[in-house]
N, C-alpha and C positions, 0 to 999 in steps of 0.2 A: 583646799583650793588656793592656788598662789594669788599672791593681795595682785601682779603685774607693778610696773613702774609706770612713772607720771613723768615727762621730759617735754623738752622744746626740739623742735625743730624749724628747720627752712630749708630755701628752695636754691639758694646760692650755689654758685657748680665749682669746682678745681680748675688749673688750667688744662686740665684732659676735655671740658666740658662734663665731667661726673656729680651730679649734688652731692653735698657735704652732709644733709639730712641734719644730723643732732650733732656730728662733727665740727659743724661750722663754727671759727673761734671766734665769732662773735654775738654767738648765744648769750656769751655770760662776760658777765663787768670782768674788773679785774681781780675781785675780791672773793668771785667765783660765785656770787650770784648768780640769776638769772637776770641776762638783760628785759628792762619791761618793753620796748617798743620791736624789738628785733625778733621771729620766728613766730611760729605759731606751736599753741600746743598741743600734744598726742600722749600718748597711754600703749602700751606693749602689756597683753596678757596668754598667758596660756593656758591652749586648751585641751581638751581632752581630746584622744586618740582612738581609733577604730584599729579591731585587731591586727596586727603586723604592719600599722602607719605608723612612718615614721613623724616626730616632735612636728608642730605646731602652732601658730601663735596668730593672736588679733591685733591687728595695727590699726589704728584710727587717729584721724590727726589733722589739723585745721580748726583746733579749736581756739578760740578767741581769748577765753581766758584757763588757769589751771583749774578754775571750779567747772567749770564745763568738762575738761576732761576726767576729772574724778568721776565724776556725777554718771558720765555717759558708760566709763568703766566701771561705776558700782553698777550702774545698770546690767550690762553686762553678764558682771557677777551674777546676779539675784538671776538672771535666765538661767546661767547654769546650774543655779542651786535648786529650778525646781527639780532635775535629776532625781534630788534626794537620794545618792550613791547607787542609779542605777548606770551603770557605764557604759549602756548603748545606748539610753536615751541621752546622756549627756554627749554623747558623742555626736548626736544628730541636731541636739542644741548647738552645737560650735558649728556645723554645716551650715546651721541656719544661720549664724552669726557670719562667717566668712562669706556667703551669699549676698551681704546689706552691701550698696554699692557706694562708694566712698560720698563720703557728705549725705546721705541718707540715715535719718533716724531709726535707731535699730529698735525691733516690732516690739507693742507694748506688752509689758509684761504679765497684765490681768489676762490678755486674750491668748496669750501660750499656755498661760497655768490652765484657762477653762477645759484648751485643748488637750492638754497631758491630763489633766482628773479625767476628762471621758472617754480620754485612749486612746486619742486621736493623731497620725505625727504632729510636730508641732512647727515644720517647716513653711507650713500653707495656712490661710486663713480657711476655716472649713465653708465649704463653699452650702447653698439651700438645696443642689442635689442632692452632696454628700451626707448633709443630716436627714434629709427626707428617705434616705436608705436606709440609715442607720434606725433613726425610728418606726419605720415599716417594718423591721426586724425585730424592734425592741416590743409590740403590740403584744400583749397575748391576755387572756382572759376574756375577749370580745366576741360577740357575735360574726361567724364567717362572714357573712356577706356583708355585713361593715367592714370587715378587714379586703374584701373584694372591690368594696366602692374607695377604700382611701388606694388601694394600690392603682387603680383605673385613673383617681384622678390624678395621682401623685406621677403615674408613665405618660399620660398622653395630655395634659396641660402642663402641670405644673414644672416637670424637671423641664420638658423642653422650651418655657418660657421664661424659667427665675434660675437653672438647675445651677449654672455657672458665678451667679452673684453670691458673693461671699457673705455669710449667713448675715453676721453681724453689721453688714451695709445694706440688708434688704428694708426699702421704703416704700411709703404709700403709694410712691409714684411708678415705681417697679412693678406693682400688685394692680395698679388702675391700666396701665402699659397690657400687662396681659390679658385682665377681662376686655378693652378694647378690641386685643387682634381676636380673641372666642367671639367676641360680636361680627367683627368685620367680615368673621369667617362662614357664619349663620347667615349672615346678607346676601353673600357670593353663592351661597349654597341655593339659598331661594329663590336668589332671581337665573343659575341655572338651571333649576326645574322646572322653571314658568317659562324659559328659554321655549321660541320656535323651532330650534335646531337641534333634533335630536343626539346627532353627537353633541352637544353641549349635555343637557340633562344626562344624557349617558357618563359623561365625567363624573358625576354627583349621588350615581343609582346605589343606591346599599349605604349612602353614609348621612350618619344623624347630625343635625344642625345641634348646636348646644345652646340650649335655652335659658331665661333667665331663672328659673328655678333650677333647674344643673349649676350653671353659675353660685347660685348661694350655696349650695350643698359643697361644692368647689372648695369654696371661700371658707366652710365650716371648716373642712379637711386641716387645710393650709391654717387658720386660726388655731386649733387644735394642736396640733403639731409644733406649731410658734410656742405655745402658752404652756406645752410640754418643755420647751428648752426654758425658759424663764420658772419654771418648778421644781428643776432639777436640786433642789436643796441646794448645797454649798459651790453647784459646780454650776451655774448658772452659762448659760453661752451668749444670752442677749436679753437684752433689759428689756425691751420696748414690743409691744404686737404690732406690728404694722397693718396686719390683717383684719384687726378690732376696729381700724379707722378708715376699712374703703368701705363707699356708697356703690350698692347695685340697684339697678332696675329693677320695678318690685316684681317679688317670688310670687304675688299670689294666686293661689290657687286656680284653675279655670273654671271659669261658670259651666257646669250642665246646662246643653243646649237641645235641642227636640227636632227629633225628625220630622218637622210640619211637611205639609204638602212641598210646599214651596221648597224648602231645605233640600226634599228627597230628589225635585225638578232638576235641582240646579248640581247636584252632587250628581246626577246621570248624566247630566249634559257637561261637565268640566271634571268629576271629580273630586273636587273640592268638600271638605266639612266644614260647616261652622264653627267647631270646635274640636279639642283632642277629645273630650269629655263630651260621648251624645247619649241620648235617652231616647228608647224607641216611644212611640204613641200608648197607650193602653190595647188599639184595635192591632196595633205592628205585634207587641208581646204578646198577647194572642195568638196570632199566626205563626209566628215561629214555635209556641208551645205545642202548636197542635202540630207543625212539620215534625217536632224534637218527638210527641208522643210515636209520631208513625215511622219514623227512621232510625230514632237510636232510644230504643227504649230504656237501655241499660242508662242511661245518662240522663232520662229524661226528667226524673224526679232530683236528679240532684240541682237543673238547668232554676225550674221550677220551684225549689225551696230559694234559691240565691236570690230570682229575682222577684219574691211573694213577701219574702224575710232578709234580704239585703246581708246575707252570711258574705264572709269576704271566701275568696276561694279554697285558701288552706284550711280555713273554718268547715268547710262542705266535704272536704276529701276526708279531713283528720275527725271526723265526728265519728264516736263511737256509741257502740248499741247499748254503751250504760246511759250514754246522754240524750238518747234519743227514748220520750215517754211516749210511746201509741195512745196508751189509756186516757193519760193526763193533757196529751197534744202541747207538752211543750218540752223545751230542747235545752238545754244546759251546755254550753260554750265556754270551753274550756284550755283548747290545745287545738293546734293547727298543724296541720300537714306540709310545711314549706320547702325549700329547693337550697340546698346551697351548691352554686354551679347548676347542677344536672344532678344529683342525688340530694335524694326524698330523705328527707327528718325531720322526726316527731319533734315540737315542742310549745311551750307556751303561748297564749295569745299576747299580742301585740303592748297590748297594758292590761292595768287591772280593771278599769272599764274596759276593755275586751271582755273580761270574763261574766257573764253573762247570763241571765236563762231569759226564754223566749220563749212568746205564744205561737202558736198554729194555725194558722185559718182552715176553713176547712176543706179548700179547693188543696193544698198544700197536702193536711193531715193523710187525704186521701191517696194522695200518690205516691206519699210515705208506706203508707200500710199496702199498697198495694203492690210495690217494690220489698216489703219486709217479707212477703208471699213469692214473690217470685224468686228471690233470694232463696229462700227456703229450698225451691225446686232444683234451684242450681246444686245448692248444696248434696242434694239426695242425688241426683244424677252422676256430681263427680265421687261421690262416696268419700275412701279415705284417702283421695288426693286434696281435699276440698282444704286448703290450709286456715289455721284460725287468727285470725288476725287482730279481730275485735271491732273491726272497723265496722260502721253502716254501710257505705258504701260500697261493692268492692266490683270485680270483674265478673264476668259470668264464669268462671274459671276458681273465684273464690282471692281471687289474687287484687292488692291495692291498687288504686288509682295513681298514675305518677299524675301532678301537676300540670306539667306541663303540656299530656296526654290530651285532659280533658280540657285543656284551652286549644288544642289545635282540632280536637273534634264538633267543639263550637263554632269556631270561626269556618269548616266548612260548614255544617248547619244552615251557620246565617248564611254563607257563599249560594248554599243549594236552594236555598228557600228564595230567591230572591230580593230577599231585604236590605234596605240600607245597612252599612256595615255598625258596628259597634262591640268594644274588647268584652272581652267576660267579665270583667270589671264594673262594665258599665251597667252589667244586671244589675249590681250591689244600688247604682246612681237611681234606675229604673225603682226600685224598690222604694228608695228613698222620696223621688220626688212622687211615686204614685201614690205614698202614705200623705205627704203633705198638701197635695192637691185634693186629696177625703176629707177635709180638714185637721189633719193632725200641725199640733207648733213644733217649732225647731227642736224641741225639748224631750217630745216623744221619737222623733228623728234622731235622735240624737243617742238615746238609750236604747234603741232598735239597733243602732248600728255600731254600740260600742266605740265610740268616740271618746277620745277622754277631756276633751274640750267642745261647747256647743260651738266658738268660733269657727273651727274644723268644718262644722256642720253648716253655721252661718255661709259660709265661703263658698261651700261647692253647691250643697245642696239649695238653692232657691228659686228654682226653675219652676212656671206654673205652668201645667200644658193648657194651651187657651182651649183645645178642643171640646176641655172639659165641661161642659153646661155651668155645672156650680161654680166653675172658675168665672168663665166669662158673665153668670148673673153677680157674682160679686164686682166682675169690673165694672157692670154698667151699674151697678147700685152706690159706685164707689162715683161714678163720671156723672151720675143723678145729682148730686150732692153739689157740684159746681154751677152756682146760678145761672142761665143765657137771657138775652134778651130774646132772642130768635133762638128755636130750634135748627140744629146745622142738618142740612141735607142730607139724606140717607146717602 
């Protein structure tokens, strides 16, 4: 690499009006010094060439003193030297350099080299699009549908709110900027559905407001993703998480709420839930059990263990006939039947408190054996079409349940039956709060439903149905307890 020269110049012109640049004879004493007050100084180096370019060179100049132009020319140097005798990257290093516009400090040398170790050109600061692509690609070892929720949030919030901000300038205040406009945008959203004017609500039909636990799940993504660039061992892109230091709105969980009279009134009359999370009555799960027994019998024992024993849905589909005991009436939880996209695969439960065994009631037991009978018939009927699957549950055909299948054949169920609405999910909450309301503690709720935390269970599950006699003799035993002077009016 040429060391380039260190010289003075000015701005002096001939009498053509042309400057004299480093010409001018009175740059230097008579001694052939450098005059000290007279020109300023500059640096001439060259650089490297793109195939069939002709020569080359970096001019910079206005420096104050000759240690500034060394300094600025060693700097110089050390960009081309990360090269390390590759001749098209050095070539695109001098592009970068002849792009700095005169009196601008040419870019610092830590944040090119980050960009040359990860492969990156190195004429642009890499911007929190271009690594949040880069790292979406880099992902592998993970569960699909992780890798489906970082691309989801990574196309439709994050590039289009940060994608532009150059990695290593991304801040708190960038990161608070966007969960603001996802909020503003959940505002706009709900106050046009509650809109009197049906073209307004029409603007907004089909599309989900983003919520504050979407938001934190967001925020993990993008956290994630930051604290992957600062691990990168010796090739680090940014020091700092900016993401570890924004405040959201809290994530937590929603209460289970109950379809009381009143609830069911006002959800006919407007629409409206109490909650995203509802829980039918004991007398409501009843009547749907008995619509599910006379309409879809194939489905109906599976409806029925979900919400007796609170199985989560891939738990119900992916059961098989080694984990399911008739004799013994209970159940061994193991592996789940889940979706990634729209195809069905088998695999592990959720955690290792997932994994499980489980007792039977016997209204449940029954409709298990009485399904492992019917089965049977299916079986003999289709002879050797009948495929073997392993599964407990399957078609009347012999064939597995897709997931998705048997959440759209519930939701008409509840549709047909009349009932207030509630997801197939919310069996699992029904199960929960119907065990807790028997008196069962959070603890036995907890190991019912494979939780791997009782807080999980704290959170969602504490719902009491008042309907319940022994609920409501505990409130009043509980309201006994507070002294009156006077009894309060019935």
């Amino acid at each position: 690499m040429a060391e380039g020269s260190v010289f003075k110049r000015c701005l002096c012109r001939d009498s053509t009006g042309r400057k004299l640049g480093n010409r001018c004879p009175h740059l230097r004493r008579a001694g052939g010094s450098w005059h000290p007050t007279h020109g300023r100084w500059a640096y001439q180096l060259e650089l490297p060439t793109h195939p069939d370019q002709r020569r080359r060179q970096l001019r910079r100049s206005t420096f104050d003193t000759r240690d500034a132009a060394v300094g600025d020319r060693d700097h110089a140097k050390a960009l081309l030297a990360l090269a390390d005798g590759d001749t098209a990257l050095a070539a695109e290093i001098a592009d970068m350099l002849l792009a700095v516009p005169a009196g601008k400090p040419l870019p610092d040398r830590d944040t090119i080299a980050r960009r040359v170790r990860t492969g990156l050109p190195p004429t642009a600061a890499t911007t929190v699009g271009e690594y949040l692509q880069q790292w979406l690609a880099s992902r592998r070892g993970i569960e699909p549908n992780t890798i489906r929720a970082y691309e989801s949030h990574t196309r439709v919030h994050l590039i289009p709110h940060l994608g532009t901000i150059p990695l290593d300038r991304l801040r708190v205040d960038h990161i608070e900027a966007m969960f603001t406009a996802i909020a503003d945008r959940a505002t706009a959203i709900d106050i046009a559905r509650q809109s009197d004017d049906p073209q307004i609500r029409v603007t907004v039909r089909g599309i989900r407001a983003t919520r504050p636990a979407t938001m934190h799940r967001i925020r993990a993504t993008l956290r994630k993703a930051l604290n992957d660039a600062i691990r990168r061992s010796n090739n680090r892109l940014i020091n700092f998480n900016p993401a570890a230091h924004v405040e959201l709105p809290s994530g937590a969980r929603p209460k289970a709420r109950v379809w009381t009279t009143k609830a069911v009134a006002t959800w006919r009359a407007t629409g409206e839930r109490p909650s995203t999370v509802m829980v039918w009555t004991p007398k409501q799960a009843g009547e749907f059990l008995d619509y599910a027994e006379t309409h879809d019998i194939a489905l109906y024992p599976l409806f029925a263990l979900i919400l007796h024993r609170g199985l989560r849905r891939g738990e119900a589909v992916g059961l098989t006939d080694t984990a399911v005991d008739l004799d013994t009436a209970l159940l061994t939880i193991s592996q789940q039947l889940s979706t990634h996209g729209y195809t069905p695969v088998i695999k592990k439960v959720k955690s290792e408190s997932g994994n499980r065994v489980i007792s039977l009631d016997s209204h449940t037991l029954a409709a298990l054996r009485a399904h492992h009978a019917r089965r049977a018939r299916w079986k003999l009927a289709s002879g050797r079409r009948w495929p073997d699957t392993g599964l407990f549950f399957v078609q009347p055909d012999g064939r597995p349940w897709h997931p998705e299948a048997v959440t759209w054949r519930f939701e008409c169920l509840v549709r047909d039956a009349g009932l207030p609405p509630i997801r197939l999910h919310d069996l699992r909450h029904c199960a929960a709060t119907f065990l807790k309301a028997a008196g069962a503690d959070l603890k036995d709720v907890q190991e019912l439903l494979g939780h791997s935390s009782i807080t999980i269970t704290g959170d969602t599950y504490t719902t009491v149905i008042a309907e319940l006699d022994v609920e409501r003799a505990k409130a009043q035993a509980a309201a006994n307890l507070v002294p009156r002077r006077r009894r309060p009016a019935a």
